[in-house]
NURO-680576 format. One line per field, with one value per residue (C-alpha): x, y, z; residue number from 1. Coordinates in pm, whole numbers, plus 50000, padded with zeros to 5 digits. Layout:
N
east: (X, ...)
north: (Y, ...)
up: (Z, ...)
num: (NUM, ...)
// end
This chain:
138
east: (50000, 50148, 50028, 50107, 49994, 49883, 49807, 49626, 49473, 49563, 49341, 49517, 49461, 49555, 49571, 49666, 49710, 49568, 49630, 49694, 49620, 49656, 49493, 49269, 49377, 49204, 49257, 49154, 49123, 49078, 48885, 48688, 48736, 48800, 48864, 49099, 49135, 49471, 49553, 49817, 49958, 50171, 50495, 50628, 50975, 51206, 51458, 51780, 52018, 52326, 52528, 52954, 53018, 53080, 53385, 53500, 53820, 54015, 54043, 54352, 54587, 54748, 55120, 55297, 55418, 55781, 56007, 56161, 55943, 55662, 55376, 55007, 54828, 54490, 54240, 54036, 54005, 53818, 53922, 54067, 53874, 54054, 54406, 54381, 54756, 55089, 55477, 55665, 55318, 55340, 55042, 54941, 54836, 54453, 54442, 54248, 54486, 54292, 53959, 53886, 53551, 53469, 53104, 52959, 53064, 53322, 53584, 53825, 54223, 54349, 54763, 54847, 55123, 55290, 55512, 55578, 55434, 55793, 55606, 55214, 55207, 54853, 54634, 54278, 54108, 54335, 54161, 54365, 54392, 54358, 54693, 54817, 55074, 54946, 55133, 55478, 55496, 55835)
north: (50000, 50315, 50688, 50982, 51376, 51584, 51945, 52094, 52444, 52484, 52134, 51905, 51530, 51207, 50913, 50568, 50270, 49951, 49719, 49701, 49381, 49369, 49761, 49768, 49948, 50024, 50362, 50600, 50951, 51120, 50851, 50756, 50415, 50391, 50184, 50292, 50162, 50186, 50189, 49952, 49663, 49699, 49594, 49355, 49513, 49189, 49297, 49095, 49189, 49035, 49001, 48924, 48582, 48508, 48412, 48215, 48358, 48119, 48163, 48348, 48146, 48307, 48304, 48079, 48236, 48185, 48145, 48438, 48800, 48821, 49122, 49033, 49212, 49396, 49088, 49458, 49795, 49936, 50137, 49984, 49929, 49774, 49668, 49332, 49307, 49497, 49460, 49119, 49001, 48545, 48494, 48158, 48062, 48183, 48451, 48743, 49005, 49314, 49433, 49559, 49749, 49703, 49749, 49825, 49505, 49390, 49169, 48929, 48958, 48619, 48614, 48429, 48191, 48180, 48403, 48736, 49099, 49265, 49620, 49740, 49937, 50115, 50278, 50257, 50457, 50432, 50348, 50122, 49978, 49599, 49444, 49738, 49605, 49569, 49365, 49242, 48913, 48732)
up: (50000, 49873, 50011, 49786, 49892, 49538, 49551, 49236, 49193, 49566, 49710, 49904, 49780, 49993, 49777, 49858, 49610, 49800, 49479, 49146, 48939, 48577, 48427, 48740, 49015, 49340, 49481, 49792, 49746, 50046, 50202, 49919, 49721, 49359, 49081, 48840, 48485, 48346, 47932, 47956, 48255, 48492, 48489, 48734, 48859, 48978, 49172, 49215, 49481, 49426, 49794, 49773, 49820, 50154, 50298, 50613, 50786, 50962, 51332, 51458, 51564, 51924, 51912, 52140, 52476, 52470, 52806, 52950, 52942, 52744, 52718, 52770, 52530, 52455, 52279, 52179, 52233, 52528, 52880, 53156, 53455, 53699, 53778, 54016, 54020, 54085, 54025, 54159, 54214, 54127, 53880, 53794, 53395, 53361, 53661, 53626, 53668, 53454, 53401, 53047, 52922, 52550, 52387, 52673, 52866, 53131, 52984, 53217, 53115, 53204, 53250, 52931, 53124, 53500, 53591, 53783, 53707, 53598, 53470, 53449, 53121, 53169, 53433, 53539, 53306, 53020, 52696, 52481, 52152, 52024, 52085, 52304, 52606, 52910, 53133, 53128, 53266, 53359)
num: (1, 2, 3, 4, 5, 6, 7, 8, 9, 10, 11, 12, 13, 14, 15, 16, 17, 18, 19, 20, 21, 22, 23, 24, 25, 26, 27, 28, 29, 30, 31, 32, 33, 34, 35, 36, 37, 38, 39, 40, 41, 42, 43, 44, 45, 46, 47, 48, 49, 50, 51, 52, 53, 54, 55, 56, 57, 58, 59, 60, 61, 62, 63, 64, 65, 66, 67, 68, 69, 70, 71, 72, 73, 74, 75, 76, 77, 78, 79, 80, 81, 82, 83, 84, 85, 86, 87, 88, 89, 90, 91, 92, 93, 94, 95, 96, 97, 98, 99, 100, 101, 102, 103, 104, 105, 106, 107, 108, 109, 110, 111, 112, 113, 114, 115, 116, 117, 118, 119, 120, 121, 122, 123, 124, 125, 126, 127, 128, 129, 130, 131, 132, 133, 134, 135, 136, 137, 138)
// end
């Protein structure tokens, strides 16, 4: 159902087009029904919407902590909201040590691997960037 608004000679016209089937189309005009021949059919309009072919990424493969001092990095950007650990504090593989808002929702920074807090490279508050530092872990 289509609504159109025509003004001629200065009157104000609401029409709306209920249906159209074939050269017969039926029609309101300010309230009042009508049926309206046309002189020739309608066409049907197909539209085709043609979408890119989709593709499947792989998952991203996390890069293997190695031994010695590593940094724990941002999974995504978002502001810090809390800081659960401090320097030459002993985490264990899978503690939360970080609190990290991103759309709107509190995310859990796990410590990536054992080891001890060597340096705390942002502050509560701080709004970071995917794959920013954020711990260094030794």
């Amino acid at each position: 159902m289509k609504s159109f608004k025509y003004t001629i000679n200065g009157s104000v016209y609401k029409v709306v087009i209920n249906s159209i089937e074939d050269t017969i189309a039926e029609v309101e005009v300010n309230g009042t029904p009508y049926k309206v021949e046309m002189n020739k059919p309608t066409k049907k309009q197909v539209v085709t919407i043609k979408r890119p072919a989709q593709t499947t990424t792989p998952p991203v493969a996390r890069p293997q902590v190695s031994a010695g001092t590593s940094a724990l990095k941002s999974p995504l950007p978002g502001v810090i909201l809390d800081i659960i650990c401090k320097p030459g504090d002993t985490v264990k593989k899978g503690q939360k040590v970080m609190v990290l808002e991103a759309m709107k929702m509190e995310n859990a920074i796990n410590s990536d691997r054992d080891g001890v807090i060597k340096e705390i490279k942002v502050n509560k508050g701080d709004s970071v960037l995917e794959g920013a530092d954020l711990i260094i872990i030794e």
